[in-house]
C-alpha positions as CSV (number, residue, x, y, z in Angstrom):
1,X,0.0,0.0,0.0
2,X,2.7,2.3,1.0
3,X,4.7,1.5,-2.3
4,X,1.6,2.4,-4.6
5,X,0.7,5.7,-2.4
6,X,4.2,6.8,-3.3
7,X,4.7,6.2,-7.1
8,X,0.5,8.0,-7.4
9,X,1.6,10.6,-5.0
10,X,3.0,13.0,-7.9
11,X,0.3,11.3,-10.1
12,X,-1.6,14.8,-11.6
13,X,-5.2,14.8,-13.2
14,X,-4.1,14.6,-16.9
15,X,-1.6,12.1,-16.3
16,X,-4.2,9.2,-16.3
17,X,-6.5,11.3,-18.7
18,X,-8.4,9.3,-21.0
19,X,-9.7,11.8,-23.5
20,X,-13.5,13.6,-23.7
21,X,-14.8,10.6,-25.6
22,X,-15.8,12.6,-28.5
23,X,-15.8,10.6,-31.7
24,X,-18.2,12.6,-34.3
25,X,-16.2,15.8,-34.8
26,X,-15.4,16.2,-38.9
27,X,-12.2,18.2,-40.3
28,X,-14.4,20.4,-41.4
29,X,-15.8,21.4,-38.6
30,X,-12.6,21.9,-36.9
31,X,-11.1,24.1,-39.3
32,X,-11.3,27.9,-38.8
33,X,-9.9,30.0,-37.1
34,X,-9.5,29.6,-33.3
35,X,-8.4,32.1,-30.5
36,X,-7.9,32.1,-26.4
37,X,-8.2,35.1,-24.1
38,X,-4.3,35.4,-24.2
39,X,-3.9,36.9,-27.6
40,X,-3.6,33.0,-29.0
41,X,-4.7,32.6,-32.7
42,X,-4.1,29.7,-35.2
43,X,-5.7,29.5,-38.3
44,X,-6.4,25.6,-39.5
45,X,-6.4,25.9,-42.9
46,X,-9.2,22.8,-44.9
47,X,-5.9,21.9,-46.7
48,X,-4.4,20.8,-43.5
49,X,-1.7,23.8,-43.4
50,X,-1.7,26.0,-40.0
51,X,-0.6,29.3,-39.3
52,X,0.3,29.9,-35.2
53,X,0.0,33.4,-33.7
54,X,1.7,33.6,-30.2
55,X,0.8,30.0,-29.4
56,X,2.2,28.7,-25.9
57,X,4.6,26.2,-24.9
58,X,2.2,22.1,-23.5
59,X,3.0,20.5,-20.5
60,X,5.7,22.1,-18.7
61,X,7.1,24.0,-21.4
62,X,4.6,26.2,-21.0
63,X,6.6,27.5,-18.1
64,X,9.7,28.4,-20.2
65,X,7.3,31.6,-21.3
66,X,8.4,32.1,-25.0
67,X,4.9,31.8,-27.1
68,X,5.3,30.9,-31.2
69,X,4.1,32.2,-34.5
70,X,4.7,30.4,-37.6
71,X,3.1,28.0,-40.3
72,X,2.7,24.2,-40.3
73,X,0.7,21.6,-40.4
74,X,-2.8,19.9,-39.0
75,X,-4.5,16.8,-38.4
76,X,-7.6,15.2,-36.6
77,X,-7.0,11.7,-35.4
78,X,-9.2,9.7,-33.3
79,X,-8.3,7.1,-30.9
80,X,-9.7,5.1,-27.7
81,X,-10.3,8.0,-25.5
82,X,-12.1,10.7,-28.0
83,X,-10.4,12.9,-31.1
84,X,-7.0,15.0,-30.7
85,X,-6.0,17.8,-32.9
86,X,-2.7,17.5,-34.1
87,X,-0.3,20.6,-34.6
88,X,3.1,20.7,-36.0
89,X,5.0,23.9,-36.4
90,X,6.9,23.8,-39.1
91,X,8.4,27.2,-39.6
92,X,9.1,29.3,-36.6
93,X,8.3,33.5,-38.0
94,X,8.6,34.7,-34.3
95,X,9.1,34.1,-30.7
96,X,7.8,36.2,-28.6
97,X,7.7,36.3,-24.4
98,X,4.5,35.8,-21.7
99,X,6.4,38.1,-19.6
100,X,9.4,40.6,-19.4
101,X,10.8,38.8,-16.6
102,X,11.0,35.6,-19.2
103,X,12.4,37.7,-21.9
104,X,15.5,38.6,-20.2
105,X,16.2,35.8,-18.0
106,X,19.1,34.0,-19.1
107,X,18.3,30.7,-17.6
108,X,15.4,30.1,-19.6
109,X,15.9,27.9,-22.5
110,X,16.0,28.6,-26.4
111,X,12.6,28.3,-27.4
112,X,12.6,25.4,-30.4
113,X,12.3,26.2,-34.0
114,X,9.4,23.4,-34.8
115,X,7.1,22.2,-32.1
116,X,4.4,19.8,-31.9
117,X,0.5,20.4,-29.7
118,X,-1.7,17.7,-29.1
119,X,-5.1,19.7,-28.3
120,X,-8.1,17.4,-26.6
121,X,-11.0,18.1,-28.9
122,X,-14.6,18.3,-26.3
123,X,-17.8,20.6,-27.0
124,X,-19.3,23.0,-24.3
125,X,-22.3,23.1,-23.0
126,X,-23.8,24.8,-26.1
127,X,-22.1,22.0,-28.2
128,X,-19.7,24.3,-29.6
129,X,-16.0,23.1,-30.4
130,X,-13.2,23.8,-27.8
131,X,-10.0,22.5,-28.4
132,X,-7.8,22.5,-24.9
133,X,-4.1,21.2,-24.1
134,X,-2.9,20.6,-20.4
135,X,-0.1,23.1,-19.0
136,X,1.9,23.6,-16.6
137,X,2.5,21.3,-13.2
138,X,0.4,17.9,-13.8
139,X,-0.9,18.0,-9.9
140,X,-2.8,21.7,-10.6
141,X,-4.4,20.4,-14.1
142,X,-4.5,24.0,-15.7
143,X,-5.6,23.7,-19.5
144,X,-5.1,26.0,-22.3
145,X,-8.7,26.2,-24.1
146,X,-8.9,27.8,-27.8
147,X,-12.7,28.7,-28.9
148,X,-13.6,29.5,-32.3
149,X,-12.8,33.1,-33.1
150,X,-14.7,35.5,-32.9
151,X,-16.4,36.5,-36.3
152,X,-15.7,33.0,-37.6
């Protein structure tokens, strides 16, 4: 008992995470243009092409600060536990920083030139998309939720 208390003790929400079982979302649907309240926009193009506007950093990279704009790629794939947007950055245009504090700290690593988001695909309680990734420390379960944008 003790053994099992200790290796679940640093065990956060998302860590066992199964997925939003949802299974009926088309490509179509998902593509558009999507947004968060930080300034976030990506653009998922019907021809699978992406463009990223200050898009964060999953998991604990988050916590490095830097936040991406570029082009790449997108996918929707479905598996056990419900359907996943795919993103792939391909080309980085711009890094850019959550903070001031993160954009002169020296300890804070180079933010990458490609990166790769796995967002959970789940409806609201209007049944509109949201797409949402987890960030930060496992044990707090923050996520990172993109709506459709505004206007789209």
């Amino acid at each position: 008992m003790v053994v099992l208390t200790a290796l679940t003790a640093c065990a956060g929400p998302y860590q066992y995470y199964a997925g939003t079982g949802i299974h009926d979302t088309t490509a179509a649907e998902v593509a558009g243009g999507w947004e968060n309240v930080e300034g976030t926009r990506v653009a998922l193009r019907k021809d699978g092409t992406a463009l990223f506007e200050r898009l964060d950093g999953q998991d604990f990279d988050f916590e490095d600060g830097w936040r991406l704009s570029g082009t790449g790629t997108w996918q929707l794939t479905d598996g056990d536990g419900g359907q996943v947007v795919r993103l792939a950055l391909t080309a980085r245009t711009r890094v850019e920083s959550r903070s001031p504090a993160t954009a002169i700290d020296t300890s804070t690593p180079e933010p990458p030139s490609t990166y790769a988001w796995s967002f959970y695909v789940d409806r609201d309680q209007h049944d509109e998309l949201k797409l949402f990734f987890f960030y930060g420390d496992p044990d707090i379960g923050n996520t990172y939720v993109m709506t459709r944008e505004t206007g789209s």
